[in-house]
PyMOL commands that place a pseudoatom at each C-alpha (Angstrom):
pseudoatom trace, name=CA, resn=UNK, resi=1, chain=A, elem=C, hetatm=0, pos=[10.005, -3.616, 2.763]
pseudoatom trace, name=CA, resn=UNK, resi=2, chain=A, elem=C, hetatm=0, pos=[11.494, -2.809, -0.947]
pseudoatom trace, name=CA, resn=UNK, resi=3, chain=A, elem=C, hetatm=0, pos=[13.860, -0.289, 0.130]
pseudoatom trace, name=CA, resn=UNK, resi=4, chain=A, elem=C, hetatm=0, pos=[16.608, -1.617, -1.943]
pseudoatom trace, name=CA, resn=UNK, resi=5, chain=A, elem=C, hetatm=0, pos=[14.226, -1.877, -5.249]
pseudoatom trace, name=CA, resn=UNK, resi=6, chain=A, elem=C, hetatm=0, pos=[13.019, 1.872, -4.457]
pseudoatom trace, name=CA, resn=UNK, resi=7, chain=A, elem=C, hetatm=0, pos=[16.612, 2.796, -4.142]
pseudoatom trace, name=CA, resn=UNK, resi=8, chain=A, elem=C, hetatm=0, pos=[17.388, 1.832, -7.417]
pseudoatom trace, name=CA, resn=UNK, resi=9, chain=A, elem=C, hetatm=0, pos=[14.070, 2.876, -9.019]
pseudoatom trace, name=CA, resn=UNK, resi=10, chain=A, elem=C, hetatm=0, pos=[14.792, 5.958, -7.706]
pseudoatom trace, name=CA, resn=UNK, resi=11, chain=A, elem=C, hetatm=0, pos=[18.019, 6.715, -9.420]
pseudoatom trace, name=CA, resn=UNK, resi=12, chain=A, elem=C, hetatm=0, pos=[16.512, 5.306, -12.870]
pseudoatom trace, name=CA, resn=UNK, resi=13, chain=A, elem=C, hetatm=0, pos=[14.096, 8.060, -12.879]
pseudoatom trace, name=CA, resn=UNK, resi=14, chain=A, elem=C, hetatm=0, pos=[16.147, 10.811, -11.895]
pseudoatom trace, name=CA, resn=UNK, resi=15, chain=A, elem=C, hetatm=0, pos=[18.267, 9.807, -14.398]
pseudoatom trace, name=CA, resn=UNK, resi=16, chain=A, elem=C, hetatm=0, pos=[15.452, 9.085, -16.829]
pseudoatom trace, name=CA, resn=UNK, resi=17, chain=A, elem=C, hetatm=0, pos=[14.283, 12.914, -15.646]
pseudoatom trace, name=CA, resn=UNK, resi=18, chain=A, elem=C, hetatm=0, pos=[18.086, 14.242, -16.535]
pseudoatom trace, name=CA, resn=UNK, resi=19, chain=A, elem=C, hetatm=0, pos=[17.888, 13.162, -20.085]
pseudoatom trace, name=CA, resn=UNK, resi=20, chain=A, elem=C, hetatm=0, pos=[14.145, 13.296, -21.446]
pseudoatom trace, name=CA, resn=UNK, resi=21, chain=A, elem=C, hetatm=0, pos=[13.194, 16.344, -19.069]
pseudoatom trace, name=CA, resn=UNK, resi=22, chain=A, elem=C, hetatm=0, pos=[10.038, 14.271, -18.560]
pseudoatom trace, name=CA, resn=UNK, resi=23, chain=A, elem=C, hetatm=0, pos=[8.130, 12.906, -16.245]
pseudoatom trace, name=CA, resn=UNK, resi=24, chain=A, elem=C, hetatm=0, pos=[6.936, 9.036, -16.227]
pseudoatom trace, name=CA, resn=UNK, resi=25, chain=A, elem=C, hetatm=0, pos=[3.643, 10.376, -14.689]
pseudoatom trace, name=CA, resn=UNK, resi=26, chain=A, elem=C, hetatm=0, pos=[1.457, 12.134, -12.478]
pseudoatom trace, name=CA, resn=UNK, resi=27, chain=A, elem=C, hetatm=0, pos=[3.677, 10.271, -9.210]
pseudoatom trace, name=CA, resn=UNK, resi=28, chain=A, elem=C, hetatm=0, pos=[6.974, 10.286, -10.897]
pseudoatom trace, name=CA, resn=UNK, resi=29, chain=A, elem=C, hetatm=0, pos=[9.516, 9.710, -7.708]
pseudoatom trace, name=CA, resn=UNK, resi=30, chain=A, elem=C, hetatm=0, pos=[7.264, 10.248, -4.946]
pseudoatom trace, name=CA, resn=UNK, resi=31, chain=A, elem=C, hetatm=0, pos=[7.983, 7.358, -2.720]
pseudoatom trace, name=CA, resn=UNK, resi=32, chain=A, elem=C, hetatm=0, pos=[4.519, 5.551, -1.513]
pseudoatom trace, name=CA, resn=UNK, resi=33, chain=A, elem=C, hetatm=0, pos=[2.778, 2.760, 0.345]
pseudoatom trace, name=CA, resn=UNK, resi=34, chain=A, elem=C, hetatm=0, pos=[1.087, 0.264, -0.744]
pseudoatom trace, name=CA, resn=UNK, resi=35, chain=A, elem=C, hetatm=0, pos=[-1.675, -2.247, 0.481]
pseudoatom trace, name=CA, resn=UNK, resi=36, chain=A, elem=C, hetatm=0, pos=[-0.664, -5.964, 0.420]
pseudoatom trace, name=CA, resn=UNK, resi=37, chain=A, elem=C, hetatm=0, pos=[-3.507, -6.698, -1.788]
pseudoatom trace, name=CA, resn=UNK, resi=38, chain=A, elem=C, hetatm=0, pos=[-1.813, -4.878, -4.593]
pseudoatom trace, name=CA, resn=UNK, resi=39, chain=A, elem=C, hetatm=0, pos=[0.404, -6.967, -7.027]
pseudoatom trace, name=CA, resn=UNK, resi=40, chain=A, elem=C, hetatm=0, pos=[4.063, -5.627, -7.313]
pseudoatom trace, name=CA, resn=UNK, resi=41, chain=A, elem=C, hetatm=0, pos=[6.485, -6.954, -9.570]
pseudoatom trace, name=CA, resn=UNK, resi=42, chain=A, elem=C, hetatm=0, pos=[8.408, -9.505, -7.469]
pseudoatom trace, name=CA, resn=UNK, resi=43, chain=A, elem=C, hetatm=0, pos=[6.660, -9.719, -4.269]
pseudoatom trace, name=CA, resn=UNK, resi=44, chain=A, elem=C, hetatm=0, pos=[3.751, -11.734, -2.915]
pseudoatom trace, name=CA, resn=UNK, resi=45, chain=A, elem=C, hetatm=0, pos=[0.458, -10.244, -2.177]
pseudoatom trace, name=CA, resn=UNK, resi=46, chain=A, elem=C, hetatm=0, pos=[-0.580, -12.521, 0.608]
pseudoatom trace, name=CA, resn=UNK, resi=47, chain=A, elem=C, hetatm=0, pos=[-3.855, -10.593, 2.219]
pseudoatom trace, name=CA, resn=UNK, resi=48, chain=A, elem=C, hetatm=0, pos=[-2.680, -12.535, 4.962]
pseudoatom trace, name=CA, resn=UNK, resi=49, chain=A, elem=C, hetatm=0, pos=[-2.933, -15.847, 4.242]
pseudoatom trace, name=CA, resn=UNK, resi=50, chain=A, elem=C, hetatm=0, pos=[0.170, -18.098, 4.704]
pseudoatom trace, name=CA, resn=UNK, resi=51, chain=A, elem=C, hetatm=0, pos=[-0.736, -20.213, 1.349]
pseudoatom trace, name=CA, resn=UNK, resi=52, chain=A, elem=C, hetatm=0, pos=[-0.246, -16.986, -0.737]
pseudoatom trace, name=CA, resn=UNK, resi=53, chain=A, elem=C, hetatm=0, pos=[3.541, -16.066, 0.600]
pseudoatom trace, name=CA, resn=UNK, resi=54, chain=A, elem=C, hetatm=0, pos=[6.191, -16.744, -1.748]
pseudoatom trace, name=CA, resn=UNK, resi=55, chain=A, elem=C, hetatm=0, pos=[4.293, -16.666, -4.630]
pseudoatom trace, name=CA, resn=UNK, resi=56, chain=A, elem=C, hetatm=0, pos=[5.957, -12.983, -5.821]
pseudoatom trace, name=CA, resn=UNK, resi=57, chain=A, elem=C, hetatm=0, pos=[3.486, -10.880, -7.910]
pseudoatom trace, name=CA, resn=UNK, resi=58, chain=A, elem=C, hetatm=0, pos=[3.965, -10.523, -12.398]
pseudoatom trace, name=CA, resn=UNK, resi=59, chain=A, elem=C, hetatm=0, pos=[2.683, -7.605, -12.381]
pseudoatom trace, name=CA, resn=UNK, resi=60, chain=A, elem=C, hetatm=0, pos=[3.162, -4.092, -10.872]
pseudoatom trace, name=CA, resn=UNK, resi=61, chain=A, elem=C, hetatm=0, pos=[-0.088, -2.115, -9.878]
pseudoatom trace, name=CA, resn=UNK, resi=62, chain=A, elem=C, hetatm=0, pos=[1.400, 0.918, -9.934]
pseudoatom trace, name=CA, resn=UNK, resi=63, chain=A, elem=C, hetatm=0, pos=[4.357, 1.227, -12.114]
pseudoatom trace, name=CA, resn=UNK, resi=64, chain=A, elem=C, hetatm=0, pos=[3.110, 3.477, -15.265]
pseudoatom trace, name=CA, resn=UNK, resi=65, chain=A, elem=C, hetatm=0, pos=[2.683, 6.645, -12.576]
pseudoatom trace, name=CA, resn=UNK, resi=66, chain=A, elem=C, hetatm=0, pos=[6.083, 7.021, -11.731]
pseudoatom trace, name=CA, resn=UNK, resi=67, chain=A, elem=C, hetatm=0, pos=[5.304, 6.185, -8.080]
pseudoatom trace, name=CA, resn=UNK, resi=68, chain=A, elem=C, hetatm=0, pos=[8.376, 4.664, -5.681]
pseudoatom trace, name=CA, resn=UNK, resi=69, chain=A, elem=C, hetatm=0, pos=[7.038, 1.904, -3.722]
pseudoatom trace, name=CA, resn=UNK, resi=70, chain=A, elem=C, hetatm=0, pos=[8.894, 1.443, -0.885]
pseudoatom trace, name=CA, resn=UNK, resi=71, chain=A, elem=C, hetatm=0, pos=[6.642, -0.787, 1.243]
pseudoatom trace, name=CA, resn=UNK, resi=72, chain=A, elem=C, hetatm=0, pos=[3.619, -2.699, 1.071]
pseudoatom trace, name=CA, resn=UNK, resi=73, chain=A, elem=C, hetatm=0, pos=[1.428, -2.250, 4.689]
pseudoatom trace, name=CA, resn=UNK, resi=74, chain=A, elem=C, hetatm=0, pos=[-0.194, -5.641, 6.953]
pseudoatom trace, name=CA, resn=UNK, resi=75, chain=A, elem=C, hetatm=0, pos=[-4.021, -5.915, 6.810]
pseudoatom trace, name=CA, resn=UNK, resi=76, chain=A, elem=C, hetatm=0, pos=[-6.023, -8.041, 8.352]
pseudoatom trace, name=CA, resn=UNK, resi=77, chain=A, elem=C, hetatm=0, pos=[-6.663, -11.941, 6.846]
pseudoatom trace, name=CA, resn=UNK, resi=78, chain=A, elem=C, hetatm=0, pos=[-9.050, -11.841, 3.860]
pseudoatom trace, name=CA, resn=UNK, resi=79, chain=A, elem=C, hetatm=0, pos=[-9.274, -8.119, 4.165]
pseudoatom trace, name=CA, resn=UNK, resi=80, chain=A, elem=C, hetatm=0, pos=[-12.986, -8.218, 6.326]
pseudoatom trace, name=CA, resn=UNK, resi=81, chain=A, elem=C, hetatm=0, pos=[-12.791, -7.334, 9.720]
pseudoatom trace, name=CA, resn=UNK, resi=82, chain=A, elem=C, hetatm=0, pos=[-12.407, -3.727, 11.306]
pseudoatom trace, name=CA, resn=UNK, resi=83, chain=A, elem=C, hetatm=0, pos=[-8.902, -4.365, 12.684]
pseudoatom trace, name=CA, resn=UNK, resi=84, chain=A, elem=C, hetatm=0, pos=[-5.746, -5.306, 11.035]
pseudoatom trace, name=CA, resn=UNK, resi=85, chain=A, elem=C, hetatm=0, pos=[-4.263, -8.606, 12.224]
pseudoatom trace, name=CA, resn=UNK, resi=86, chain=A, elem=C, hetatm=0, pos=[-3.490, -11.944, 10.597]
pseudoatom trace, name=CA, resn=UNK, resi=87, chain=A, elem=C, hetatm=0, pos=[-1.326, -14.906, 11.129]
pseudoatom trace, name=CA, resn=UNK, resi=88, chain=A, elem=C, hetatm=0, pos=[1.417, -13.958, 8.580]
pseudoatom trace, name=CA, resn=UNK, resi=89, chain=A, elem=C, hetatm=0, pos=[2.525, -10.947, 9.392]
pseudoatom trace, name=CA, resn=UNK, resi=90, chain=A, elem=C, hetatm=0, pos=[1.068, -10.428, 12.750]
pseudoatom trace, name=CA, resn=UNK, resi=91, chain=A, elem=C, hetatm=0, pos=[-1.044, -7.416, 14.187]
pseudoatom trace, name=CA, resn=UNK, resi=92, chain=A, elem=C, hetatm=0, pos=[-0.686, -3.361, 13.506]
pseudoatom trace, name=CA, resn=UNK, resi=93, chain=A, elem=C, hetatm=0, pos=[-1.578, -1.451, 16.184]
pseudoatom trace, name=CA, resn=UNK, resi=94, chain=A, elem=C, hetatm=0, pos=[-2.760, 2.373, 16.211]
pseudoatom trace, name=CA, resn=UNK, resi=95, chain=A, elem=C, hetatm=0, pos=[-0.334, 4.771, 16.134]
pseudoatom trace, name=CA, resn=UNK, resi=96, chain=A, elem=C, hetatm=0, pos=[-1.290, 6.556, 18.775]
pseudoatom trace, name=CA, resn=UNK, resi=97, chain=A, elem=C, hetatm=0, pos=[-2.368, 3.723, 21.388]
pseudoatom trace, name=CA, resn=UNK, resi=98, chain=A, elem=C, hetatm=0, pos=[-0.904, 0.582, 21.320]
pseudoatom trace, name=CA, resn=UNK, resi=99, chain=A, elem=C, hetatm=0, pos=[-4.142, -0.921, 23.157]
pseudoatom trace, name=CA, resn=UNK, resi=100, chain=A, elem=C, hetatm=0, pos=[-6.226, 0.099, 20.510]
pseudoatom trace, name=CA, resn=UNK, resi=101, chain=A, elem=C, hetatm=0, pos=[-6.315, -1.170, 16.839]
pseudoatom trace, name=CA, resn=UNK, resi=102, chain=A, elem=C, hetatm=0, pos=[-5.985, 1.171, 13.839]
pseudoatom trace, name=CA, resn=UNK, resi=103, chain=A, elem=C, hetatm=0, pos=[-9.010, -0.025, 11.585]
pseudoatom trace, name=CA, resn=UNK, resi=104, chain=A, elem=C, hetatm=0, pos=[-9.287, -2.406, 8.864]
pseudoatom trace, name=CA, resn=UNK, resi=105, chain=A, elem=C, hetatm=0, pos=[-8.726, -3.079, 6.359]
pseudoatom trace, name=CA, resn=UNK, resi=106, chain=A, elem=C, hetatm=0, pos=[-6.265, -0.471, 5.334]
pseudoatom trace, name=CA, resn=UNK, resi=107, chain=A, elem=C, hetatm=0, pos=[-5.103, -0.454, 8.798]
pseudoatom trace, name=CA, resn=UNK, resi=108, chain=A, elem=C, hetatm=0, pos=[-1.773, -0.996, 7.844]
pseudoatom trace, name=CA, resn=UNK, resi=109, chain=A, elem=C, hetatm=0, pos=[-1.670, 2.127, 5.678]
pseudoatom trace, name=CA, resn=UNK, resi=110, chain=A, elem=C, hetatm=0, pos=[-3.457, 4.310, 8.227]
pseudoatom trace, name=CA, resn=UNK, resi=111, chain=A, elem=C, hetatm=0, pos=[-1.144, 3.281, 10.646]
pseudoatom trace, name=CA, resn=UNK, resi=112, chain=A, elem=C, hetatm=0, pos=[1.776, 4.431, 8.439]
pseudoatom trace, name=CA, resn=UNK, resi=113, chain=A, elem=C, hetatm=0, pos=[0.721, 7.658, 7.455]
pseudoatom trace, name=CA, resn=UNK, resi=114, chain=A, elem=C, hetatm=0, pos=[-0.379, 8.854, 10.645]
pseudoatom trace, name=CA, resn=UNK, resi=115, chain=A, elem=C, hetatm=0, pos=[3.060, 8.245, 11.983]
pseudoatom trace, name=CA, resn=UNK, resi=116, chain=A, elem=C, hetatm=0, pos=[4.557, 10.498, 8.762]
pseudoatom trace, name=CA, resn=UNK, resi=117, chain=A, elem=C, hetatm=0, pos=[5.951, 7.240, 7.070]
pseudoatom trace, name=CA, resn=UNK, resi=118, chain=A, elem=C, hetatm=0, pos=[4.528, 7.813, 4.234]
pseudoatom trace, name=CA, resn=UNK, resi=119, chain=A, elem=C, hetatm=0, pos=[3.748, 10.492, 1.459]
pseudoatom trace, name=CA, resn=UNK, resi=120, chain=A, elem=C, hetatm=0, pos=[1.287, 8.823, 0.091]
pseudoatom trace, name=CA, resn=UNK, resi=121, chain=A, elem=C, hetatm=0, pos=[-0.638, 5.583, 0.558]
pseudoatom trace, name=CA, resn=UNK, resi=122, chain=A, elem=C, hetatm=0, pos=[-2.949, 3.461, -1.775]
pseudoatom trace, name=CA, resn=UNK, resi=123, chain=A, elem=C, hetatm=0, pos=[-5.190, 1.048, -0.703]
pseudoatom trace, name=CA, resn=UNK, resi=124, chain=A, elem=C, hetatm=0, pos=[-8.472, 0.220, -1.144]
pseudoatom trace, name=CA, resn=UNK, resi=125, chain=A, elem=C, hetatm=0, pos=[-12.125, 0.808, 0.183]
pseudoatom trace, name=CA, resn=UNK, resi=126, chain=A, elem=C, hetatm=0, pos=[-15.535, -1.299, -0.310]
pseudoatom trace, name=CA, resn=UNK, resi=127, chain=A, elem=C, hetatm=0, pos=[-17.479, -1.252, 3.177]
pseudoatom trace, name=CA, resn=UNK, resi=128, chain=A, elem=C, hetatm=0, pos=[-14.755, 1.266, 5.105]
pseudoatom trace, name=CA, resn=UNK, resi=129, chain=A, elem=C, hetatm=0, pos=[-11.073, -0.070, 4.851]
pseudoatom trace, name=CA, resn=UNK, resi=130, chain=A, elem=C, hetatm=0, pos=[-9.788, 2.985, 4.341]
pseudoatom trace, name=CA, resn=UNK, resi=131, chain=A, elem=C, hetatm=0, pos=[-12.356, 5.353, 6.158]
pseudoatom trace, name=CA, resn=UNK, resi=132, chain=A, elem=C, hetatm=0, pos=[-12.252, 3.521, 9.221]
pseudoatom trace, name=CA, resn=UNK, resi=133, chain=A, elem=C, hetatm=0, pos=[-8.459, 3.352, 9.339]
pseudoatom trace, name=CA, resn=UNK, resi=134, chain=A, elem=C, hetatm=0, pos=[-8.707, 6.858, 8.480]
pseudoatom trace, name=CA, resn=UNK, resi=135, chain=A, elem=C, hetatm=0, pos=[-11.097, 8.017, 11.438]
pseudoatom trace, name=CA, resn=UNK, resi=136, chain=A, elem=C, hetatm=0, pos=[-9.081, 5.549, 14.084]
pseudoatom trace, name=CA, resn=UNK, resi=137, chain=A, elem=C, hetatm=0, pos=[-5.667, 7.035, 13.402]
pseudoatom trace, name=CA, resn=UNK, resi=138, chain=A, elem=C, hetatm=0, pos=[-6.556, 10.202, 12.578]
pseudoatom trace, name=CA, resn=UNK, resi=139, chain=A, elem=C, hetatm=0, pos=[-5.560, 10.795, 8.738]
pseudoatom trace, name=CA, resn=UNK, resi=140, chain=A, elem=C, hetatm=0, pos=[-7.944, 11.532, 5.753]
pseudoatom trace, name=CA, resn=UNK, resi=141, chain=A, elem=C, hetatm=0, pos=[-8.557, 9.260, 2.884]
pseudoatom trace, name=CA, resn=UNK, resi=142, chain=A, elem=C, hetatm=0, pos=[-10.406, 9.444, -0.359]
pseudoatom trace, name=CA, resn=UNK, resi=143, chain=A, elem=C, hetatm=0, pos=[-12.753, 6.487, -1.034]
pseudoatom trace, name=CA, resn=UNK, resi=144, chain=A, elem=C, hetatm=0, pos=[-12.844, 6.882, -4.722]
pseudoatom trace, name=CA, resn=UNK, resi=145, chain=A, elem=C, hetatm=0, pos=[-16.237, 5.926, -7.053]
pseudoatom trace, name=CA, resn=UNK, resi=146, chain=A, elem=C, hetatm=0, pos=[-15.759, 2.384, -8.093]
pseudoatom trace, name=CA, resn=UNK, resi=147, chain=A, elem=C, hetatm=0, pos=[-13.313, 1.738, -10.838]
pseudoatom trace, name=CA, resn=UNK, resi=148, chain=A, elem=C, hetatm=0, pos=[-12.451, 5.638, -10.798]
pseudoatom trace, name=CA, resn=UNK, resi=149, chain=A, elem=C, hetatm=0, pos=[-8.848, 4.340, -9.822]
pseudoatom trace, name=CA, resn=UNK, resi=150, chain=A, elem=C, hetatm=0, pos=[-8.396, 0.728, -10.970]
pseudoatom trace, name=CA, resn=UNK, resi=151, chain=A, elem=C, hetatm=0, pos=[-8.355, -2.535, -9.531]
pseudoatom trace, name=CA, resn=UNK, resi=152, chain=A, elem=C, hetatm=0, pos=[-5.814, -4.467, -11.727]
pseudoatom trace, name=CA, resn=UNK, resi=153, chain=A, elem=C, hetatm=0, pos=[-3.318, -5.818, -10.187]
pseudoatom trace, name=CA, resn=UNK, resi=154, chain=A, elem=C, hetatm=0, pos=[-4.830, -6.426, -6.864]
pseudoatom trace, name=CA, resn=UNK, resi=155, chain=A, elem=C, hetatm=0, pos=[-4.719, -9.830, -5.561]
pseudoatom trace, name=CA, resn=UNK, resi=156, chain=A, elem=C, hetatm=0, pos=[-8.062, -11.915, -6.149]
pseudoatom trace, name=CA, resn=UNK, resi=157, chain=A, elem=C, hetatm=0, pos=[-8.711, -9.646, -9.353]
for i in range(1, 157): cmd.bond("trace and resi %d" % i, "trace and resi %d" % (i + 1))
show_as sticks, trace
zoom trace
């Protein structure tokens, strides 16, 4: 959770917006999720495995679109299976059923936006983490053509 970070990013671009009447991009203040394989400035991107954690990212994924990341979202370990559990951070559930899992491997994401706790959500999508998550909780995603939206700054890249 980087609710203090978003806070303050928050109040640098509405004050940034005050002065220059411009925008720092096409996501400028819209507060947004974020996969744990994505790299943000500061914080680990683990993918679940306990050797990554505190090892904070040196890079931000998403910072030149004005986006406010206020959380990154669990997925399961090494980012392969169909639900979304792992020994670091423990299991997400589906929103709607407790009994049932929300998808992998952007379960953690689906999860979240089905429950209206996020605007928007990034993650990513080779063999259906984010349509499966998608169909379980009940959301819609866009699997983008490869390297339509970039990889930098996701962990293992």
């Amino acid at each position: 959770v980087l609710y203090e970070d978003a806070r303050k990013q928050a109040k640098e671009l509405d004050a940034e917006f005050a002065s220059t009447k411009t925008l720092r991009g096409p996501f400028h203040g819209v507060p947004v999720s974020v996969k744990d394989n994505y790299q943000i400035e500061g914080y680990d991107a683990t993918i679940g495995f306990t050797a990554w954690a505190n090892n904070p990212g040196k890079k931000d994924a998403c910072a030149s679109a004005g986006a406010i990341i206020f959380v990154k979202t669990n997925v399961p370990q090494t980012m392969l299976a169909f639900e979304c559990s792992n020994p670091l951070w423990g299991r997400t559930t589906n929103p709607w059923n407790n009994k049932y899992t929300c998808g992998g491997s952007s379960g953690g994401e689906g999860a979240l936006l089905a429950m209206d706790g996020s605007a928007l959500g990034i993650g990513s999508d080779i063999g259906g983490s984010l349509r499966i998550p998608a169909s379980y909780c009940g959301v819609y995603s866009l699997k983008p053509t490869a390297e339509r939206v970039s990889s930098i700054g996701t962990q293992g890249r």
